[in-house]
Structures are given as C-alpha cells and as structure tokens.
N, CA, C and O atoms as a Maestro MAE file, in Angstrom:
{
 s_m_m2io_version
 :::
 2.0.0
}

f_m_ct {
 s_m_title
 :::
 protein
 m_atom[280] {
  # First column is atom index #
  i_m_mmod_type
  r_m_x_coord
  r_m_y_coord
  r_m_z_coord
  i_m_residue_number
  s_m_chain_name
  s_m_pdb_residue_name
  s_m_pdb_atom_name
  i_m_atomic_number
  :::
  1 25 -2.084 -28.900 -59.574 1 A "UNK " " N  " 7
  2 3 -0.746 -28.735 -59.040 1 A "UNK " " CA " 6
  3 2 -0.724 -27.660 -57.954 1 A "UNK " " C  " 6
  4 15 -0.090 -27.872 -56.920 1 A "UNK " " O  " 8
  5 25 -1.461 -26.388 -58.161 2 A "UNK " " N  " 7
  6 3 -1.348 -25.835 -56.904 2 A "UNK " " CA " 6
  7 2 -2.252 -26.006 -55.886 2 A "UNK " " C  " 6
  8 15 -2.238 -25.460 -54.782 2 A "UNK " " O  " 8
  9 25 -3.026 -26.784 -56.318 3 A "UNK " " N  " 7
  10 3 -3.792 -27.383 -54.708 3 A "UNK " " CA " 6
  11 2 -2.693 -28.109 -53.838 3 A "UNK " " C  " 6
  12 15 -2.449 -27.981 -52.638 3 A "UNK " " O  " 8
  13 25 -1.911 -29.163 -55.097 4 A "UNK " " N  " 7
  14 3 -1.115 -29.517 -53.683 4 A "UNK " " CA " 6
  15 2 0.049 -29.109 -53.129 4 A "UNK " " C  " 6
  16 15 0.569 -29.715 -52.192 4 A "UNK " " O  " 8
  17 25 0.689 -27.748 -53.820 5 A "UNK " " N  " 7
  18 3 1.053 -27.155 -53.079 5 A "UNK " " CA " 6
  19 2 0.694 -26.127 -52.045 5 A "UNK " " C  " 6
  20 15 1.427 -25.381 -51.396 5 A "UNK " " O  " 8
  21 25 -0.737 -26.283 -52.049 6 A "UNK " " N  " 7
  22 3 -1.365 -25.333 -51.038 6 A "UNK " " CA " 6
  23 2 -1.628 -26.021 -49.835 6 A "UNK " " C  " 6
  24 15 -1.604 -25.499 -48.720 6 A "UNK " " O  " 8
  25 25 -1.928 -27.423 -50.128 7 A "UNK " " N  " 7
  26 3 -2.025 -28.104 -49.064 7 A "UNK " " CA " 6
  27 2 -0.586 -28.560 -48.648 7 A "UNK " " C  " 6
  28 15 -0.391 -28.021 -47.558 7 A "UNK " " O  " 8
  29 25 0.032 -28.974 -48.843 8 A "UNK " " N  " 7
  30 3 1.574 -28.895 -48.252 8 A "UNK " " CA " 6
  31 2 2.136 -27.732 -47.234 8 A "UNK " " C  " 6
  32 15 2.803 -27.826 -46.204 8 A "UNK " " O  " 8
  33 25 1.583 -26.566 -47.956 9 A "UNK " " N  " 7
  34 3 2.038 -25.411 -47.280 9 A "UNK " " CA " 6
  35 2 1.085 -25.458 -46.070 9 A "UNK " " C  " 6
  36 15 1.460 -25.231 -44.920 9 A "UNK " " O  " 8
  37 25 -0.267 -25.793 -46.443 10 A "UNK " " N  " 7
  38 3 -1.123 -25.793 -45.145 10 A "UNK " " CA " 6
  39 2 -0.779 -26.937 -44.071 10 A "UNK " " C  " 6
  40 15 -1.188 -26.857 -42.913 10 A "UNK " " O  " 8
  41 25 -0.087 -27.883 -44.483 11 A "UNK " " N  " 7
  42 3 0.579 -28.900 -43.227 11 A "UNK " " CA " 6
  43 2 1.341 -28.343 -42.698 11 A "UNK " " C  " 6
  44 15 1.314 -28.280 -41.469 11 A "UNK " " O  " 8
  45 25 2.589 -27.551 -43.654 12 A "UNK " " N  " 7
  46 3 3.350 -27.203 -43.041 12 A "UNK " " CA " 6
  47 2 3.250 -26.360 -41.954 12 A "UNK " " C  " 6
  48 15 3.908 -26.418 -40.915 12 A "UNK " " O  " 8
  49 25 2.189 -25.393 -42.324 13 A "UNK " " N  " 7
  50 3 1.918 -24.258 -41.138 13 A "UNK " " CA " 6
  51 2 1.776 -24.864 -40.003 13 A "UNK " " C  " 6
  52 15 2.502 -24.621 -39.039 13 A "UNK " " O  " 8
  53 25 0.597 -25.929 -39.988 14 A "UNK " " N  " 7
  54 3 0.142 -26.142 -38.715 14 A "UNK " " CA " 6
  55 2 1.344 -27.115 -38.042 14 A "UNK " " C  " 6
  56 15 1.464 -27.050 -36.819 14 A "UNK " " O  " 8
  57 25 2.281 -28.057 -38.830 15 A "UNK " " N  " 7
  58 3 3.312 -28.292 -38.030 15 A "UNK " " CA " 6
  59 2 3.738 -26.764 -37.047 15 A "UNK " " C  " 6
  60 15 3.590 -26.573 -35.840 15 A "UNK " " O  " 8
  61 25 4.228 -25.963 -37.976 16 A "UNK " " N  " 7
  62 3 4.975 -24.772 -37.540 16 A "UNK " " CA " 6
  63 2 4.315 -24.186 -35.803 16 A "UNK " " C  " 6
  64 15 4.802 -23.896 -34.710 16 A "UNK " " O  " 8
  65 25 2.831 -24.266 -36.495 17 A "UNK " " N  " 7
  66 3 1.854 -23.676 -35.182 17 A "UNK " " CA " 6
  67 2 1.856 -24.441 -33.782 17 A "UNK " " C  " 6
  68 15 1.463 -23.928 -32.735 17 A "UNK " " O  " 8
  69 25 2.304 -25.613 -33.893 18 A "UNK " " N  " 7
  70 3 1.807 -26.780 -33.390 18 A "UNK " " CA " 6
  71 2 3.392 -27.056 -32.402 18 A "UNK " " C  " 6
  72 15 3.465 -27.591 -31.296 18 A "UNK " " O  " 8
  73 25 4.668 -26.424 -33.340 19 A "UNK " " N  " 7
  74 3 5.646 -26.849 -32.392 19 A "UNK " " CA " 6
  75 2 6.114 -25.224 -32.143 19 A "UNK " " C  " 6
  76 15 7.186 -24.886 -31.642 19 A "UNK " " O  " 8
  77 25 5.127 -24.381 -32.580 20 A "UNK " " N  " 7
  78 3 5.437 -23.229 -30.950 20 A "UNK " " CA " 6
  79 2 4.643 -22.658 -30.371 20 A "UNK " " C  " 6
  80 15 4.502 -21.460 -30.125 20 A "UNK " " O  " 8
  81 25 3.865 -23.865 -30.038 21 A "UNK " " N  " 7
  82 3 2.711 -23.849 -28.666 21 A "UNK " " CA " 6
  83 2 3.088 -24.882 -27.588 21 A "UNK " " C  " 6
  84 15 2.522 -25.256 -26.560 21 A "UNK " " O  " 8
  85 25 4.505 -25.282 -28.324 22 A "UNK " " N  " 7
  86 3 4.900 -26.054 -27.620 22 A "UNK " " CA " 6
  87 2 4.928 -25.638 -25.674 22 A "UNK " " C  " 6
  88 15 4.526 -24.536 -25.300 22 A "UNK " " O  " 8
  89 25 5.330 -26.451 -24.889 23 A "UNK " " N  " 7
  90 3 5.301 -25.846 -24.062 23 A "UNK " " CA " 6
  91 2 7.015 -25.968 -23.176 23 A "UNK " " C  " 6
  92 15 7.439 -27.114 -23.026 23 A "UNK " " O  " 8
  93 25 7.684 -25.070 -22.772 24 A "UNK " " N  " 7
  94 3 8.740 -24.389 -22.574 24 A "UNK " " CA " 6
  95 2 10.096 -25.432 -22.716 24 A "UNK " " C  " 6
  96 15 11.138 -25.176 -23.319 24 A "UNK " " O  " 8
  97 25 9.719 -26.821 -21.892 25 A "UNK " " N  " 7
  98 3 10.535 -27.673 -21.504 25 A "UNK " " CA " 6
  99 2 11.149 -28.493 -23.096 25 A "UNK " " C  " 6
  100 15 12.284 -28.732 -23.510 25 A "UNK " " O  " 8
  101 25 9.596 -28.770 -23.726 26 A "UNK " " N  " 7
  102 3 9.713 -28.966 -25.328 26 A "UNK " " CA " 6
  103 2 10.810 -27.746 -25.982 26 A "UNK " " C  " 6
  104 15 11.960 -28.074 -26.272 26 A "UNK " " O  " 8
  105 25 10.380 -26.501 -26.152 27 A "UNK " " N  " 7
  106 3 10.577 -25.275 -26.994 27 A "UNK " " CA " 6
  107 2 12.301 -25.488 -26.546 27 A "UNK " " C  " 6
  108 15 13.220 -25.263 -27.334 27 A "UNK " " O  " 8
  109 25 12.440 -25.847 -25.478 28 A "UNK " " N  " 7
  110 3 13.975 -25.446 -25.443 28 A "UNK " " CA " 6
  111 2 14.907 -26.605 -26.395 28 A "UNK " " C  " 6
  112 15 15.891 -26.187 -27.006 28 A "UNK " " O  " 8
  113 25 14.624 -27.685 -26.450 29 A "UNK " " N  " 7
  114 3 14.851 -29.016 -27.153 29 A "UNK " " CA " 6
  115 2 14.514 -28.196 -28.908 29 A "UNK " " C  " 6
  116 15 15.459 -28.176 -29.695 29 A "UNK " " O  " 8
  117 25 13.490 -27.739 -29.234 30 A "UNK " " N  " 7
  118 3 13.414 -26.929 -30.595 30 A "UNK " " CA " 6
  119 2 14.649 -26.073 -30.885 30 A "UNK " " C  " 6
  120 15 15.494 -26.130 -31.779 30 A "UNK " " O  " 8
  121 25 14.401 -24.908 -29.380 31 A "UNK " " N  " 7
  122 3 15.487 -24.163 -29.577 31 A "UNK " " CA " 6
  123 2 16.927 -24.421 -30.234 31 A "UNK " " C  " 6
  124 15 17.327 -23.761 -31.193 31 A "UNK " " O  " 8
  125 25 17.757 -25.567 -29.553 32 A "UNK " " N  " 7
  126 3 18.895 -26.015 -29.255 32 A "UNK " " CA " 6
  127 2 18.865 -26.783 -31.071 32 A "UNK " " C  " 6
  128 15 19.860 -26.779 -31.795 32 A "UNK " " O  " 8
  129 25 17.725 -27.277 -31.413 33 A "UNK " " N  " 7
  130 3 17.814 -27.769 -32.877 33 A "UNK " " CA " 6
  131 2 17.895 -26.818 -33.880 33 A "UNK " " C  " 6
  132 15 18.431 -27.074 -34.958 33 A "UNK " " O  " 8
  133 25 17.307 -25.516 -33.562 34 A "UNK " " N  " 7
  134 3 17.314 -24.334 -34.270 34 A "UNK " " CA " 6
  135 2 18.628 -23.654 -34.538 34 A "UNK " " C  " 6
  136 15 18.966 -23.109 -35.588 34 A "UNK " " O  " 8
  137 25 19.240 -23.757 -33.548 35 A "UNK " " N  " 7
  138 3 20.704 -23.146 -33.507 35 A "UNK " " CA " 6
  139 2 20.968 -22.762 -32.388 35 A "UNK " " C  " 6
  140 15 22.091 -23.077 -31.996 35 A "UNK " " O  " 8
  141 25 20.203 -22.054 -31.553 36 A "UNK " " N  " 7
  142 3 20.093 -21.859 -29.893 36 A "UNK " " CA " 6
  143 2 20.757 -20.164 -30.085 36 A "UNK " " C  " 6
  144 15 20.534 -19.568 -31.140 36 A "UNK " " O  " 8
  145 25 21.303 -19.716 -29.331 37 A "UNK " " N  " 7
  146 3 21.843 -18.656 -28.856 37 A "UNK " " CA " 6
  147 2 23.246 -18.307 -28.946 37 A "UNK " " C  " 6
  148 15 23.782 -17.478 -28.211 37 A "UNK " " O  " 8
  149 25 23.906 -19.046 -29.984 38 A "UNK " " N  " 7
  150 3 25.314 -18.566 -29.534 38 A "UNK " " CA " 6
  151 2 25.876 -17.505 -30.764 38 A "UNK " " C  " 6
  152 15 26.904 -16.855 -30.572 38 A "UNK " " O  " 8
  153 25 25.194 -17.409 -31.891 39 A "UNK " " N  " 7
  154 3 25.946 -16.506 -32.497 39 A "UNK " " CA " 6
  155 2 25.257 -14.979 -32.606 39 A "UNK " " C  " 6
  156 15 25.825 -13.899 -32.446 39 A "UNK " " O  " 8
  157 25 23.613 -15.280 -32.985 40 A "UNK " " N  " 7
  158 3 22.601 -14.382 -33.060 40 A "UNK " " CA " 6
  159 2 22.002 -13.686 -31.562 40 A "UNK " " C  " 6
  160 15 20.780 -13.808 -31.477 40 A "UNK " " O  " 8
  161 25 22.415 -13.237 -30.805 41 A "UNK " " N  " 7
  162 3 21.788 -12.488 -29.956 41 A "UNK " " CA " 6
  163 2 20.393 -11.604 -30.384 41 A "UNK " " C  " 6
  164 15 19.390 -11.817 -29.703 41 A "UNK " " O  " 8
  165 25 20.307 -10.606 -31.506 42 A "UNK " " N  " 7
  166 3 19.409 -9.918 -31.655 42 A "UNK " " CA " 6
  167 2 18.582 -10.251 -32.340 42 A "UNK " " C  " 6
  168 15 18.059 -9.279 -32.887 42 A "UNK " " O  " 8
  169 25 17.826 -11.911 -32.835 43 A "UNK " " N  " 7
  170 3 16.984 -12.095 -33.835 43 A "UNK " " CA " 6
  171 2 16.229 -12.716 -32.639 43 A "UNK " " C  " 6
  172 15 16.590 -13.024 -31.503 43 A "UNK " " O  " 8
  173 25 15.062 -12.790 -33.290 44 A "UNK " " N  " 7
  174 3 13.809 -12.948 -32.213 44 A "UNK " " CA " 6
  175 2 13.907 -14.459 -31.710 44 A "UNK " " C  " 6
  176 15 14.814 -15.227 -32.030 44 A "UNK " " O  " 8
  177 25 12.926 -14.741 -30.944 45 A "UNK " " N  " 7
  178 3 13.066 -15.856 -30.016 45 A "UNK " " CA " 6
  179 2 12.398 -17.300 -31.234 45 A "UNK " " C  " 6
  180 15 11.503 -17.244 -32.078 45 A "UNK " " O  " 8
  181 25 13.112 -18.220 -30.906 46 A "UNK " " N  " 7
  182 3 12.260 -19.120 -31.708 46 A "UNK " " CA " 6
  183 2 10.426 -19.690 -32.112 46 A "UNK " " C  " 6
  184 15 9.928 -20.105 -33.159 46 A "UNK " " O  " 8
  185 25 9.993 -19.511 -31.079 47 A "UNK " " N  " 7
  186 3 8.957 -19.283 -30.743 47 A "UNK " " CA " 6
  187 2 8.175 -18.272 -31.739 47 A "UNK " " C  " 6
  188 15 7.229 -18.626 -32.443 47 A "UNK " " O  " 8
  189 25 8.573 -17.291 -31.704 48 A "UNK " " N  " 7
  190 3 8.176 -16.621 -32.386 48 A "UNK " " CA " 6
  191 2 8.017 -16.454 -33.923 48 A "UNK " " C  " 6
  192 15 7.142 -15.969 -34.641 48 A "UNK " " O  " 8
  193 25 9.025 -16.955 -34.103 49 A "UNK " " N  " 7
  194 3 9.065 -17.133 -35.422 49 A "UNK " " CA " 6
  195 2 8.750 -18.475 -36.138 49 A "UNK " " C  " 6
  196 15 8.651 -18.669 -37.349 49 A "UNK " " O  " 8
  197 25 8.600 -19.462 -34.994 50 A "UNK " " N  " 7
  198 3 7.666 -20.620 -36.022 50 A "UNK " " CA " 6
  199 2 6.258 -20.155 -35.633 50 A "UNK " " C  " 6
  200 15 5.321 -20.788 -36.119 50 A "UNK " " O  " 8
  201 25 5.977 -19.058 -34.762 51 A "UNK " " N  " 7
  202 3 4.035 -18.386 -34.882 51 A "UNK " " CA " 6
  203 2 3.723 -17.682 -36.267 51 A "UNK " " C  " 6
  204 15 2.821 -17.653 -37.104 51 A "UNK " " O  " 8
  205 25 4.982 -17.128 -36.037 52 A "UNK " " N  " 7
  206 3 4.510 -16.085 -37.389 52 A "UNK " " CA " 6
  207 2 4.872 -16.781 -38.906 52 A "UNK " " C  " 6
  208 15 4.153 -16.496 -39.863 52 A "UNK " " O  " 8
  209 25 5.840 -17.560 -39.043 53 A "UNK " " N  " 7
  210 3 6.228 -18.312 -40.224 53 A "UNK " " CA " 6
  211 2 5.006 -19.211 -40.127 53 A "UNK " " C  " 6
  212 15 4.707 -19.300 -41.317 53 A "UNK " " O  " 8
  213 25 4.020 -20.007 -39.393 54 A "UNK " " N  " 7
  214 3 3.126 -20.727 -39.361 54 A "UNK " " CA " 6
  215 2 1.832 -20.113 -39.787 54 A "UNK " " C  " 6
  216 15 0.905 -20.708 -40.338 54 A "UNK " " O  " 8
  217 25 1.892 -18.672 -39.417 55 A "UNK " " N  " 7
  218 3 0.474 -17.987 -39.088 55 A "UNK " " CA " 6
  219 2 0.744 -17.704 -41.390 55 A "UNK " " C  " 6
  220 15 -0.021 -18.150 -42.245 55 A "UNK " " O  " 8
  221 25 1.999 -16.894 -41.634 56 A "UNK " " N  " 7
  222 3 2.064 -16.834 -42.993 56 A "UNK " " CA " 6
  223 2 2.074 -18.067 -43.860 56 A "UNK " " C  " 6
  224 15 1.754 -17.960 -45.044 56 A "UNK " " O  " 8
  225 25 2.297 -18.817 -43.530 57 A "UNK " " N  " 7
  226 3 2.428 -20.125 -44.616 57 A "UNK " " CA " 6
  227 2 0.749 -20.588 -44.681 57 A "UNK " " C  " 6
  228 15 0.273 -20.994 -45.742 57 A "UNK " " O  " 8
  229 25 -0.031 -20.484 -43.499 58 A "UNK " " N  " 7
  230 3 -1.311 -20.881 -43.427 58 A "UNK " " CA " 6
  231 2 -1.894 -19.949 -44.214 58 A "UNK " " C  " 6
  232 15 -2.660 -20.416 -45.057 58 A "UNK " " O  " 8
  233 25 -1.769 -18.789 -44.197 59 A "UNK " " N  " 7
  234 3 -2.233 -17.602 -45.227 59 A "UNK " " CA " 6
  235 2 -2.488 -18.062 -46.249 59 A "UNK " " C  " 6
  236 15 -3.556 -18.426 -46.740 59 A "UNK " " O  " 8
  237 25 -0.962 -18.054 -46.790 60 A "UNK " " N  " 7
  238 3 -0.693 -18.275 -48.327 60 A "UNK " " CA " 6
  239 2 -1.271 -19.896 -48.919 60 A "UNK " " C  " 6
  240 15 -1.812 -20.081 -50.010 60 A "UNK " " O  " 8
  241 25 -1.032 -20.773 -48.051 61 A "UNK " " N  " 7
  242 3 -1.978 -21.849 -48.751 61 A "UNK " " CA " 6
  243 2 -3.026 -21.929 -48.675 61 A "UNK " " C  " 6
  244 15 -3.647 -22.808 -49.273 61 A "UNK " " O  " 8
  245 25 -3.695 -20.876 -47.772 62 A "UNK " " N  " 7
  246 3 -5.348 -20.838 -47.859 62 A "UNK " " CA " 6
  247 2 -6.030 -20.087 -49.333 62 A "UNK " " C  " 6
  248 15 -7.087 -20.276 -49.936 62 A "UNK " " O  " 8
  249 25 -4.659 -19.004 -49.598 63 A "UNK " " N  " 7
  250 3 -5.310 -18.270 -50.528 63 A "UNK " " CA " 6
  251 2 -5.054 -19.460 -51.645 63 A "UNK " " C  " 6
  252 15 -6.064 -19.632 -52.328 63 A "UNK " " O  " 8
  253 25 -4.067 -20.236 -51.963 64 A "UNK " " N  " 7
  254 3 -3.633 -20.761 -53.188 64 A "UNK " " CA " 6
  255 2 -5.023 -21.873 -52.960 64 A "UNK " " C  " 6
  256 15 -5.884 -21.810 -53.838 64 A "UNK " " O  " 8
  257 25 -5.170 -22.541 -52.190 65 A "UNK " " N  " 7
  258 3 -6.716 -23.547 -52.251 65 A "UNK " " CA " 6
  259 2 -7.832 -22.942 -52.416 65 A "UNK " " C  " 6
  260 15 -8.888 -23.543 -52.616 65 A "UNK " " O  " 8
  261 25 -7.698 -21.429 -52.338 66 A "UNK " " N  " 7
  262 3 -9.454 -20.597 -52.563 66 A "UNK " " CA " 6
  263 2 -9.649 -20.598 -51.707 66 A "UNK " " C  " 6
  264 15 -9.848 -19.383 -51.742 66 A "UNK " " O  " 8
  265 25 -9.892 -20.906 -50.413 67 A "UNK " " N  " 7
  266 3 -10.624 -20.449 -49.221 67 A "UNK " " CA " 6
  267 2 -10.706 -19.215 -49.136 67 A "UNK " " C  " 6
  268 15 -11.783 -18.622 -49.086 67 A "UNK " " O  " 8
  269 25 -9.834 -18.788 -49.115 68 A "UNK " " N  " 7
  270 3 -9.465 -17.051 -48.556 68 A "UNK " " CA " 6
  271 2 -9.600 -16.402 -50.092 68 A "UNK " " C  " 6
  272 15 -9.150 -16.972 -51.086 68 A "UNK " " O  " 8
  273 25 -10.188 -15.313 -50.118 69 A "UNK " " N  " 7
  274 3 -10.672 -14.239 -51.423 69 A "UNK " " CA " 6
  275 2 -9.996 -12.938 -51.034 69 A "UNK " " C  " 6
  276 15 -10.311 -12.406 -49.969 69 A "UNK " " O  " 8
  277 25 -9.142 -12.424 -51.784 70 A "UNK " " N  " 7
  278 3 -8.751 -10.368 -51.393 70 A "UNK " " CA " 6
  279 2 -9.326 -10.297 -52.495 70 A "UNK " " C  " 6
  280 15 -9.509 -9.201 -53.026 70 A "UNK " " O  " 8
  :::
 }
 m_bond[279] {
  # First column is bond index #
  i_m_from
  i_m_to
  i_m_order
  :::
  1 1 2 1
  2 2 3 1
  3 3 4 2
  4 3 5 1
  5 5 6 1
  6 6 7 1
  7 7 8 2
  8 7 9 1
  9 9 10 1
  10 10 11 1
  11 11 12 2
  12 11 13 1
  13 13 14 1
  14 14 15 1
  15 15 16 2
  16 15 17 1
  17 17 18 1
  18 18 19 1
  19 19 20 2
  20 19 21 1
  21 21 22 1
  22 22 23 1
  23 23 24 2
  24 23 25 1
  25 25 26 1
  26 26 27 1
  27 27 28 2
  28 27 29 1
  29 29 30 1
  30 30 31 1
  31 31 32 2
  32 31 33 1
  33 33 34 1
  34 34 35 1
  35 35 36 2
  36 35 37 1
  37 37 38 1
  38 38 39 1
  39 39 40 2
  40 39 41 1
  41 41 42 1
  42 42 43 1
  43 43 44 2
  44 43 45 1
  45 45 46 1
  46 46 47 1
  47 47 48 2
  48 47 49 1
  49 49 50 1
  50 50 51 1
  51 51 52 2
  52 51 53 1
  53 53 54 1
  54 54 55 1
  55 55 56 2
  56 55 57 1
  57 57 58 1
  58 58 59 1
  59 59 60 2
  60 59 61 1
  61 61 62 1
  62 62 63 1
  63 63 64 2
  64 63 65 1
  65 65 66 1
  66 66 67 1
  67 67 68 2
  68 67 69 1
  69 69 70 1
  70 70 71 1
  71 71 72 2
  72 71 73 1
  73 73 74 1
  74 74 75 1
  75 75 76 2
  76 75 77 1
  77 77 78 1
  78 78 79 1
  79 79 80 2
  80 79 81 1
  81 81 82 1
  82 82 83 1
  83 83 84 2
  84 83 85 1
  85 85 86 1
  86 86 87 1
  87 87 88 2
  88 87 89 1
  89 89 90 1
  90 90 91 1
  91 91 92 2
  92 91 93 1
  93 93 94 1
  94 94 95 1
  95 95 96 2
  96 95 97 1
  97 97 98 1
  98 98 99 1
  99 99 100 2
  100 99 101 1
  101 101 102 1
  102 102 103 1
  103 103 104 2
  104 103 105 1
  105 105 106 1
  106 106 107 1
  107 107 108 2
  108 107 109 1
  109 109 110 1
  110 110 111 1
  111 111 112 2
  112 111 113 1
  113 113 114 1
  114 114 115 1
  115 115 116 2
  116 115 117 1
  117 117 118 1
  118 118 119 1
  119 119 120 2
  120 119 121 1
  121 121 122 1
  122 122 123 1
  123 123 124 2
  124 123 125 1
  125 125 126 1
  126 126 127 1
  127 127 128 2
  128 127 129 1
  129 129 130 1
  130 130 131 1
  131 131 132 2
  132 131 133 1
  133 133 134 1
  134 134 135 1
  135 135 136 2
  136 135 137 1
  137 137 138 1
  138 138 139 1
  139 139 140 2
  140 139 141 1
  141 141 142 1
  142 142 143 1
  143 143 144 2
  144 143 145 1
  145 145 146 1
  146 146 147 1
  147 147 148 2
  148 147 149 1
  149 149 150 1
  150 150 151 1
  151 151 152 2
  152 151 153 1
  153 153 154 1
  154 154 155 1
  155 155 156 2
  156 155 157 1
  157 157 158 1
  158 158 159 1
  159 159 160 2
  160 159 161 1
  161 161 162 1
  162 162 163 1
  163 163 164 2
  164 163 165 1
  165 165 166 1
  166 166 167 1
  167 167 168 2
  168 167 169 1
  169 169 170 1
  170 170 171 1
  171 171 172 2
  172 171 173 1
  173 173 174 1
  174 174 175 1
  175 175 176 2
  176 175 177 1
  177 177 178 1
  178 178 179 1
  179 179 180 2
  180 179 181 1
  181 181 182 1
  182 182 183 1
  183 183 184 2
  184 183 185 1
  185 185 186 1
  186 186 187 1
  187 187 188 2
  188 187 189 1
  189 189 190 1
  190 190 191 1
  191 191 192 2
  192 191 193 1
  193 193 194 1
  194 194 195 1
  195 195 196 2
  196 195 197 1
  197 197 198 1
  198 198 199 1
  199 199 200 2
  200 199 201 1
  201 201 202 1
  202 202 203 1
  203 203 204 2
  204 203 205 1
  205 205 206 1
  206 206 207 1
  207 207 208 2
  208 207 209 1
  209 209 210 1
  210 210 211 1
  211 211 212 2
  212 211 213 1
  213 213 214 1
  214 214 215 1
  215 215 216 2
  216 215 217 1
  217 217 218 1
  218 218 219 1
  219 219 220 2
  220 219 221 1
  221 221 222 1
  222 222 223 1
  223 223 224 2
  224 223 225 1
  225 225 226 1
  226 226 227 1
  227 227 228 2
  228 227 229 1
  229 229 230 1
  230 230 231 1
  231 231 232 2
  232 231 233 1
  233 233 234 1
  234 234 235 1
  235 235 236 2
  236 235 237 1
  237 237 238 1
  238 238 239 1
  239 239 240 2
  240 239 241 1
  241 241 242 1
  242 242 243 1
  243 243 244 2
  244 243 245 1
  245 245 246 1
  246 246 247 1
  247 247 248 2
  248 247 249 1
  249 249 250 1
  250 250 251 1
  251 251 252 2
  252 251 253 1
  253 253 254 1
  254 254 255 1
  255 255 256 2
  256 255 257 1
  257 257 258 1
  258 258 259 1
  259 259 260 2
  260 259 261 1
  261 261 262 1
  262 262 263 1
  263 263 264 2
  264 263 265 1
  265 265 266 1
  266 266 267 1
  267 267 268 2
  268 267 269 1
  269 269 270 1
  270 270 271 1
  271 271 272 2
  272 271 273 1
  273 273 274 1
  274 274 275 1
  275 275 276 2
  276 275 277 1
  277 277 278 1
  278 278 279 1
  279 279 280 2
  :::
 }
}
C-alpha cells in the first residue's frame, strides 16, 4: 500500500515539474487556472510553487519507495 502511494506521489511530482517548466505563453494559461492575480498579490508566482511542491512531493515518494535513505 505504500508503494503505491509513493508512486502516485512520484507522478504527481513530475506532473507538477513538468507544468512549471512550462514555457511562459503555456504558464500564463496555468496561471489564469490557478486563480491568477486578483486577490493574492503577495504569494509567490505560480511557477514557483508547482517547482517546489513538485521538487517536495518527489522527495517524499522517493523516501516512501526506499530509494532515498536519511
């Protein structure tokens, strides 16, 4: 059972990784699905946060499949 939630989480990341490498013309079409700009001014750019929500979700299902050892 937690393999396959490790692998789930590991799709999910690389979706995540995958649509913010997007490139600008794409990212804005993400953006606008995300919520865009009209209420949040001071939270980070979208982009950014499907790198880093991608870069952590890949973490954590690497550790839950064993790859990764602390």
């Amino acid at each position: 059972m937690i393999t396959k939630f490790g692998i789930v989480l590991c799709l999910a990341a690389v979706g995540m990784l995958i649509t913010g490498s997007l490139p600008k013309d794409k990212m804005d079409k993400v953006n606008v699905f995300m919520g865009g700009k009209a209420k949040y001014d001071n939270r980070p750019p979208v982009r950014v946060q499907l790198l880093v929500g991608g870069a952590v979700f890949l973490f954590i299902g690497l550790l839950m499949l064993g790859l990764i050892r602390l």
